[in-house]
C-alpha positions as CSV (number, residue, x, y, z in Angstrom):
1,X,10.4,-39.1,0.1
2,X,12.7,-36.0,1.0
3,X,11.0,-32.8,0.2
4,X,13.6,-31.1,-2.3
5,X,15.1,-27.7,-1.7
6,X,13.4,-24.7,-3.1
7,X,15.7,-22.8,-4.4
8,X,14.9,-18.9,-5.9
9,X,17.0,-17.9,-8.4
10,X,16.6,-14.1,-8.4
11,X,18.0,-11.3,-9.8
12,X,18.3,-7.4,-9.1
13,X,17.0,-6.0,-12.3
14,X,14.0,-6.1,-14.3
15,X,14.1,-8.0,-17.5
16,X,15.7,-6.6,-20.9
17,X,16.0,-8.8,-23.7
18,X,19.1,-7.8,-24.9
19,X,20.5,-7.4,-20.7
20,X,21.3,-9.5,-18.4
21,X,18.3,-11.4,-16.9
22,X,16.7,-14.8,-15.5
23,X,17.0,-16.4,-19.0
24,X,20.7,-15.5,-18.8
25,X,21.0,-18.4,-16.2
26,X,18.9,-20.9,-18.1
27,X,21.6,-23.8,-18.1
28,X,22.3,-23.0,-14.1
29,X,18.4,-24.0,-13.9
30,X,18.4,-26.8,-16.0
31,X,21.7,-28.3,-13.9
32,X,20.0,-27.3,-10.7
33,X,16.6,-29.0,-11.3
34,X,18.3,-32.4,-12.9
35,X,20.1,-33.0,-10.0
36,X,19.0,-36.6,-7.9
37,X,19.6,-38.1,-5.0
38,X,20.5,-42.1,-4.5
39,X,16.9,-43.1,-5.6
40,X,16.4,-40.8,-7.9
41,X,14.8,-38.2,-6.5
42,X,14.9,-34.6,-7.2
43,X,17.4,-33.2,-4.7
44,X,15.8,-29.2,-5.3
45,X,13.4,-27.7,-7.1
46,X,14.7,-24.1,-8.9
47,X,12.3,-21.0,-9.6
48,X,13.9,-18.1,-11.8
49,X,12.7,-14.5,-11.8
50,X,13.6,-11.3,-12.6
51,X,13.4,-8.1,-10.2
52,X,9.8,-6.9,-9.9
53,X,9.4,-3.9,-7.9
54,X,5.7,-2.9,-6.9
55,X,4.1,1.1,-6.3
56,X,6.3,1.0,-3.7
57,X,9.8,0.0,-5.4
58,X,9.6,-3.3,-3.1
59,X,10.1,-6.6,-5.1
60,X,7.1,-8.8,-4.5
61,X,8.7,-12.0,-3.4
62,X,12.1,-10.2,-1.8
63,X,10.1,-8.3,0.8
64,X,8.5,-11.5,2.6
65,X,10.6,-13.9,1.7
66,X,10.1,-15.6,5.1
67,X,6.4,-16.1,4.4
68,X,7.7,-18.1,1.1
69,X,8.1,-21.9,0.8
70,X,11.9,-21.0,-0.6
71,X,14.9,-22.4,1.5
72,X,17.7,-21.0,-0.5
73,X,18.0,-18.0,-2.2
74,X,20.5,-17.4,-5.2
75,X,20.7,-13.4,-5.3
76,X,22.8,-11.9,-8.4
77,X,23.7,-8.4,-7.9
78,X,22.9,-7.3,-11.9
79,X,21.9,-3.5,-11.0
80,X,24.3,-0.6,-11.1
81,X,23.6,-0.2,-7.6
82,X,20.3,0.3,-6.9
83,X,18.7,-3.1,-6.8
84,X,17.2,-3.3,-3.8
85,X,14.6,-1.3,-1.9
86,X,14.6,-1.2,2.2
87,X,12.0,-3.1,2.2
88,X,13.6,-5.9,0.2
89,X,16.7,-5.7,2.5
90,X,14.2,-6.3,4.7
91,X,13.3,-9.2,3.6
92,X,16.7,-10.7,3.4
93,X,17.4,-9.6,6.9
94,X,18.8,-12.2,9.8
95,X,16.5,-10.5,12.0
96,X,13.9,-11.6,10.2
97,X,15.3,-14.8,9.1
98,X,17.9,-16.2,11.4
99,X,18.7,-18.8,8.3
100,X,20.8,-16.1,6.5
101,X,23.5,-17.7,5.0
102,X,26.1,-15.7,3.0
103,X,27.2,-17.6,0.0
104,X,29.8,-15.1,-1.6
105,X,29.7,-11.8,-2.8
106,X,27.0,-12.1,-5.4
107,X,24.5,-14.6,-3.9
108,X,22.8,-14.8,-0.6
109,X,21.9,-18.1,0.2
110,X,18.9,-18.2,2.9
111,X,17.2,-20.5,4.9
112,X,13.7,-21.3,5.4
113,X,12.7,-20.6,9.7
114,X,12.0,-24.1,9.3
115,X,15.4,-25.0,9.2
116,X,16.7,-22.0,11.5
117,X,16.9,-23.9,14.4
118,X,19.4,-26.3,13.5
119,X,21.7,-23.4,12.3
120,X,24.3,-21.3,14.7
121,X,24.1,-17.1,15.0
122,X,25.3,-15.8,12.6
123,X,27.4,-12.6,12.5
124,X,26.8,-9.5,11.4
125,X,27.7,-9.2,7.5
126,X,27.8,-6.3,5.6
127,X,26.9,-6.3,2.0
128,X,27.7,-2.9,0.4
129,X,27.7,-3.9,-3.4
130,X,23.8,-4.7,-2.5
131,X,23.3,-1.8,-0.5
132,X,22.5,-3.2,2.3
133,X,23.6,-3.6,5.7
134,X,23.0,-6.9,6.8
């Protein structure tokens, strides 16, 4: 059996009820995670959360995602601008994880280093909606 994608839903604010937040994309999960391959098997596996910065304004999973078991990540830009510390561009950075792949303007879809091989350079992108250069 194929391991399925993990796949992090995440966006750039903290939860508020009556906001925008994870919830917001509950059907988005539900259509992610039902999804099968030809022997019905789960083709990913889909983890929502909300921005959670630390003491240090860093989010918690952002800032290392390469030491996560993710392989895609599903960024929504929510914040008024200010949604992501350095350290969670950081995080997001090709440097750091060659795997970048830039879905569209709202999402950044990356790739596990365990996959990073198999993938071409890719150029320089910047992102200024997210605040950061990458």
């Amino acid at each position: 059996m194929k391991r399925p994608i993990q796949i992090l839903l995440q966006t750039t604010i903290q939860g508020v009820e009556d906001d925008w937040h994870i919830g917001r994309f509950s059907m988005l999960t539900e259509q992610l995670n039902t999804l099968k391959d030809s022997k019905g098997e789960p083709l990913c596996r889909v983890t929502g959360r909300n921005r959670d910065a630390g003491e240090n304004e860093d989010d918690e999973v952002l800032s290392r995602l390469d030491t996560t078991e993710f392989d895609e990540l599903w960024l929504f830009a929510l914040d008024t601008g200010q949604g992501l510390s350095p350290g969670d561009c950081q995080g997001i950075m090709p440097k750091r994880n060659p795997g970048l792949e830039l879905a569209n303007a709202f999402s950044v879809k990356w790739r596990s280093l365990r996959s990073a091989q198999a993938l071409a350079p890719l150029p320089t992108c910047k992102l200024t909606h997210l605040n950061c250069d990458i």
